[in-house]
C-alpha positions in Angstrom: 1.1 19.7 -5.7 3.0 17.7 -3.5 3.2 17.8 0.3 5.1 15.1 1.5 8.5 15.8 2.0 10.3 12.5 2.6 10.2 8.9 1.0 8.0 6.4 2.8 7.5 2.8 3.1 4.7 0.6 1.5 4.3 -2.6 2.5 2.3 -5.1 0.8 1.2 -8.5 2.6 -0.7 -11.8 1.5 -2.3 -13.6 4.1 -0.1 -11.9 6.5 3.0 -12.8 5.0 5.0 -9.4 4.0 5.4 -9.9 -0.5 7.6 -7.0 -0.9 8.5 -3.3 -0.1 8.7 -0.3 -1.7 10.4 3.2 -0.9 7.9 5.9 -2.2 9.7 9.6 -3.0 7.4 12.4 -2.9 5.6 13.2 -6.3 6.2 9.7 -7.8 3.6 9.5 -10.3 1.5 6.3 -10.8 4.0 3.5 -10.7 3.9 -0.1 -11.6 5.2 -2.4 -9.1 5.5 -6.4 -9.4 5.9 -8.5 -6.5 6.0 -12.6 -6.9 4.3 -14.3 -4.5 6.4 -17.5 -2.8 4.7 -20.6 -2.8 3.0 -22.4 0.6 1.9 -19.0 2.0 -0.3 -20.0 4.7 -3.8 -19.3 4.6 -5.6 -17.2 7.1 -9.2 -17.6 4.8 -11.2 -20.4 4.8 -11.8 -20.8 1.7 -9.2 -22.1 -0.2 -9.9 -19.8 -2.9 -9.4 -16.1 -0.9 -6.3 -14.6 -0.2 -6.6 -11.3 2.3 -4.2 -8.5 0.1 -3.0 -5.9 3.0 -1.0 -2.7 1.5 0.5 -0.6 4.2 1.6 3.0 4.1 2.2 5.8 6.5 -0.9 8.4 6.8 -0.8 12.0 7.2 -4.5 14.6 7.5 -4.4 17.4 5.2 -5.8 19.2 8.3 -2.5 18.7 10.2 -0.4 20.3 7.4 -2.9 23.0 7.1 -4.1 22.7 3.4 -7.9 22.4 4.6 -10.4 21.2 7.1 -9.9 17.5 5.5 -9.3 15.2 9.1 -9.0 12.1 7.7 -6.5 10.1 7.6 -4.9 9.8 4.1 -2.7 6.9 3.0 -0.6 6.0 -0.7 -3.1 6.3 -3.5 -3.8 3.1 -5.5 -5.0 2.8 -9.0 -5.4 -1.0 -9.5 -4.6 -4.2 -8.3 -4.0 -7.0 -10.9 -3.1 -10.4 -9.3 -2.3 -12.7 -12.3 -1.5 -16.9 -11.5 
């Protein structure tokens, strides 16, 4: 079932430095996306060793588009995360 009507945005950051985009359509199944990360990021951790991963996507309640009493706020689903050096 898909209730989104329009594409949307997804933003994925590293230590608050954007690594890439991607335009969603509605009813994309899961999807594998690769983004390369650019060297010297600066850190915003510590430790040396942590990196803060952000993704970003518009939300929508299932409440406000009348499909149940669900309020919360609902973002892009994500399967897995596989960071690889």
């Amino acid at each position: 079932m898909v209730y989104r009507t329009q594409p949307f945005t997804v933003t994925v950051s590293l230590d608050n430095t954007c690594i890439g985009n991607v335009a969603v359509q509605p009813g994309t199944a899961f999807t594998e996306y690769t983004w390369q990360v650019p060297a010297g990021i600066p850190k915003t951790e510590a430790d040396p060793e942590t990196a803060l991963l952000h993704i970003y996507s518009p939300t929508w309640s299932p409440a406000d588009l009348k499909i149940s009493g669900d309020t919360r706020s609902l973002g892009v689903q994500v399967d897995q995360v596989i960071i690889e050096k």
